[in-house]
Each structure stands twice: as structure tokens, then as C-alpha cells.
N, C-alpha and C positions, 0 to 999 in steps of 0.2 A: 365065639362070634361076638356075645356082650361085651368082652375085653377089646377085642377090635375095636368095636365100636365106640368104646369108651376111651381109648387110648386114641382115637381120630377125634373127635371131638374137644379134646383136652388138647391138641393139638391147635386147633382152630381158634380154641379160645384164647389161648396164650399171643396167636400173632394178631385176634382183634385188639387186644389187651396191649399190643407193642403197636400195634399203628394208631391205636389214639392215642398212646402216651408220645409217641411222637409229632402227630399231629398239633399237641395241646403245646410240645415244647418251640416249636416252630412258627405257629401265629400266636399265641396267647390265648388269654382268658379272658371274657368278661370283669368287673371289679365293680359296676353299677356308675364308675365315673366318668365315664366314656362322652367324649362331646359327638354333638351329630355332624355328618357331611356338612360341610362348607358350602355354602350357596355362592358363587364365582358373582355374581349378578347384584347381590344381597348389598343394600345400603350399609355401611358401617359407618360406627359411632366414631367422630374422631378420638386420637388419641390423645390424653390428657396434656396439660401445655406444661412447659419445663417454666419453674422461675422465671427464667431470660426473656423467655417467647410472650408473659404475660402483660409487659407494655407496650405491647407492637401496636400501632392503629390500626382500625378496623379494615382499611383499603391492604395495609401489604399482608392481613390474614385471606383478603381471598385473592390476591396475587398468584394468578398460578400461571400465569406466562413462561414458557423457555425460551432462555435468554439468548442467542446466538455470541459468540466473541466477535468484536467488531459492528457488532449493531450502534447505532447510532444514539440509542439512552440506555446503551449496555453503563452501568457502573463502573468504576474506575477500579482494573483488575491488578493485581498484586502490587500494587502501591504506586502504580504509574501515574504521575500526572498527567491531568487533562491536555487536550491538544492545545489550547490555546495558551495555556502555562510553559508547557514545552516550546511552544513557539514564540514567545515574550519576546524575546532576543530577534525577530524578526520585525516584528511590528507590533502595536497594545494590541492585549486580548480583545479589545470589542472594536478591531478597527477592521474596515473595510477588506482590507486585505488578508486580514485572519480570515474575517469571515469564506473567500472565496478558496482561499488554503483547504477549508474545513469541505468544501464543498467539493472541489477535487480530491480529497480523501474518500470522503461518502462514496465517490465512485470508485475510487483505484486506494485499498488503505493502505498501500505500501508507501502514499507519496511521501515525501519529505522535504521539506526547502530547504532544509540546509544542506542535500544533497544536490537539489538542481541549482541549488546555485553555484556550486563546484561543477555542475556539468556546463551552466550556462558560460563560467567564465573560462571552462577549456574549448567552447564552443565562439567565442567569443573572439578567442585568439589563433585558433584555425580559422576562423572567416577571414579575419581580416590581413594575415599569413597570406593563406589562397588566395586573395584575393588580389595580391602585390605583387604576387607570382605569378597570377592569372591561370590559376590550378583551374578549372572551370567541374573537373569531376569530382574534384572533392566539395566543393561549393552546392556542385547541383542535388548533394544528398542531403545536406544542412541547410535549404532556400527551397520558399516558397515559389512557386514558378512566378510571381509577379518580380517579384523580389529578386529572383535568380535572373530574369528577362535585364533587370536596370542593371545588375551588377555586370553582366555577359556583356550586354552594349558598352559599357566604360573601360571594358578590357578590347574589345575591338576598337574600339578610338583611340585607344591608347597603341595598340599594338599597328595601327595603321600611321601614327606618327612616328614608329618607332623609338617608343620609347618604352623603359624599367620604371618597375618602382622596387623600393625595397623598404618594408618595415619591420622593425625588429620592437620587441615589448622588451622596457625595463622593467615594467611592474602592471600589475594591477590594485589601484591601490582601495576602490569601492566594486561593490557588485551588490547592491539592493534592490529590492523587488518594492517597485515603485506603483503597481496595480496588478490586481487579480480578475479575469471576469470569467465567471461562467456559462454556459446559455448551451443546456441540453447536453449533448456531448462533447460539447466546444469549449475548450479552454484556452484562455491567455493569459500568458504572465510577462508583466514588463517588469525590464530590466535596466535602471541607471547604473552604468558603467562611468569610473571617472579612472584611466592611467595614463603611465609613462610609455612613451612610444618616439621611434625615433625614426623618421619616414622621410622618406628620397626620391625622386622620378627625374632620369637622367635621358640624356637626349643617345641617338644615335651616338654621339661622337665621345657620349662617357661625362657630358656637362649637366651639371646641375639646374633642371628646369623649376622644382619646383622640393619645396622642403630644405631639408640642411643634414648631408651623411655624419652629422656632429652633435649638434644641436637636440634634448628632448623636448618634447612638448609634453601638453599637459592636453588629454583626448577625454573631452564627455560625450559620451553616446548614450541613447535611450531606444533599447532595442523590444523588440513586442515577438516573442516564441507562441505557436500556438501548437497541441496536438487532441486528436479525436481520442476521447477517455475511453478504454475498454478495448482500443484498436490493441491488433498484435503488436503492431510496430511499434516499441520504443521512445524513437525518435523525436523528438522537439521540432520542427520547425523553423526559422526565421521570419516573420509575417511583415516587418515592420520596422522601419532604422529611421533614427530623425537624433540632428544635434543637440547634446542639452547644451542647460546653459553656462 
């Protein structure tokens, strides 16, 4: 019965003897170098400054802004020039019409003028296309209804005399954006337009009333686009047509 007993016992000890030594292999030990829990909350010292960082002035050490892209004193990113730089070619960086460029940006940063200006002067030459033709639906999506109202009436006067026009573009030879204006959501941008155009308006009976089916002229327009910034719709407008000079 001692030996039982003594043989159950030696048994026990050997498997307390096997679960701490595994236990011990499994988390660790003590070493006395142990740092304490992390306090989540806990003020920390900053980290010491690298060479570089030690001439920064005192205002960009407590700069802790996050910068959005496209913010409007976001820094100049991966080496793009400034808008005004990029737009040179349009008009001087500190001219009026940068500045209103700049400001259609701010709300819409996709714009570009040297892309509307390639849209203004295909917009330019379907008006004035439709307009000889007396397309009136394709007009009434590119015109302002003031605008749309003048041009409709000169197509019924015309079409009550019976008479054509016909104008065909040799060129365009300017398209500069001659003002910029902002005001809230409202943008306009004017457009001096100077090309070659060759225009006719023939009678009932096929005779030349007015123009030359031969002859080009030399056409200045100064045309004023307007659209509401942030709107879904695309679209440009016509707001405004007067002759230059």
C-alpha cells in the first residue's frame, strides 16, 4: 500500500514538474528588466531631432496640420509648377485674369484654360455653323435663353424672307480669354475670337443678298460663356456676343 502510494505520488510530481517547465517555456521569465505597461494616455517626450530637422523654425516645429491635396496653400507636390506658372502662357501670373482662373479652380480643380479654350473655340464654330443653318436645337443647348431668344428671332426673319445663309470657317486664327469674373458660384469667361470665315445669305431665287460665296473675311467676336461652378452639368453657356474691334 506504501508503494502505491508512493508510486502515485511520483507520478504527480513529475506532471507538476512538466506543466511548469512548460508553462515557463511558453511565456517567459522574469530578467528584472522588464519595462512597465504603457500608459495609452501618458504625455511622451518627443523624439530627439535628426541633424536635418535642427534648422526648421519654430512655427513648422509645431505645424501639425494635415494637408489635404489640392488645398489651396497645399505646397507645390512632386515638382509641379504653380498654377500661375503653368498658366503664363495664358495671361501674367499677377493679372486679373489669373487671378479669376485661380478662383474657378478653388472651386472645380479639374479646370484648365487651355482646355476651354479648345472647347470654347469648338463651341464657337458650331454656333455660328447653327446658326446659318438655322439648327435652332443644337443652339438652344449652347445659348443662354436671352441669347438663344436674339439668335431664334434672326433665324425667323430670315426664314420669313426666304432666305440662306451659309458660313464656312477657313481658320481660326485667336481664341484669348480677354476677362475672367467670379461671383459666388457664377463664373464668366470672355472670349476674343479673331478668324477666317466665308459667309453668304442668298435670296429665294439663289442671289447673293448679302456677304460673298468667294470672298473670306476677317471675323472679331468677343463672346462672354458663363456656368454655375459645382453644377453637374458641364456645359458652358453663351451669355454674351458683341463685335470686336
Amino acid at each position: 500500500m506504501q508503494n502505491s502510494f508512493d508510486m502515485t505520488t511520483l507520478v504527480f510530481l513529475a506532471l507538476a514538474v512538466f506543466v511548469a517547465w512548460k508553462l515557463r517555456s511558453v511565456l517567459g521569465q522574469k530578467t528584472g528588466s522588464e519595462q512597465p505597461p504603457a500608459d495609452p494616455f501618458a504625455r511622451r517626450e518627443a523624439p530627439p531631432m535628426r541633424p536635418d530637422q535642427a534648422q526648421q523654425p519654430a512655427d513648422a516645429k509645431r505645424d501639425n496640420v494635415i494637408r489635404l491635396p489640392g488645398a489651396a496653400n497645399d505646397p507645390v507636390a512632386n515638382g509641379a509648377e504653380p498654377a500661375a506658372e503653368r498658366w503664363k502662357d495664358i495671361a501674367p501670373p499677377d493679372s486679373p485674369i489669373i487671378a479669376g482662373i485661380e478662383a474657378i479652380a478653388r472651386q472645380e480643380p479639374g479646370f484648365d484654360p487651355h482646355d476651354f479654350l479648345n472647347g470654347a473655340k469648338a463651341a464657337y464654330e458650331t454656333i455660328v455653323t447653327a446658326f446659318a443653318r438655322g439648327d435652332r436645337k443644337t443652339l438652344k443647348g449652347l445659348l443662354a435663353k436671352e441669347v438663344y431668344d436674339g439668335f431664334e428671332q434672326a433665324i425667323t426673319d430670315r426664314e420669313k424672307r426666304n432666305e440662306k445663309a451659309e458660313s464656312s470657317f477657313v481658320s481660326i486664327d485667336k481664341a484669348e480669354i480677354a476677362a475672367v469674373d467670379v461671383k459666388a458660384k457664377t463664373a464668366q469667361v470672355t472670349i476674343a475670337f479673331a478668324s477666317q470665315l466665308i459667309s453668304v445669305t442668298r435670296d429665294a431665287q439663289g442671289n447673293v443678298v448679302d456677304g460673298s460665296a468667294d470672298a473670306v473675311s476677317e471675323v472679331n467676336d468677343v463672346w462672354t460663356f458663363s456656368r454655375q461652378l459645382g453644377s453637374r452639368d458641364p456645359n458652358w453657356l453663351l451669355v454674351a456676343t458683341e463685335s470686336g474691334a
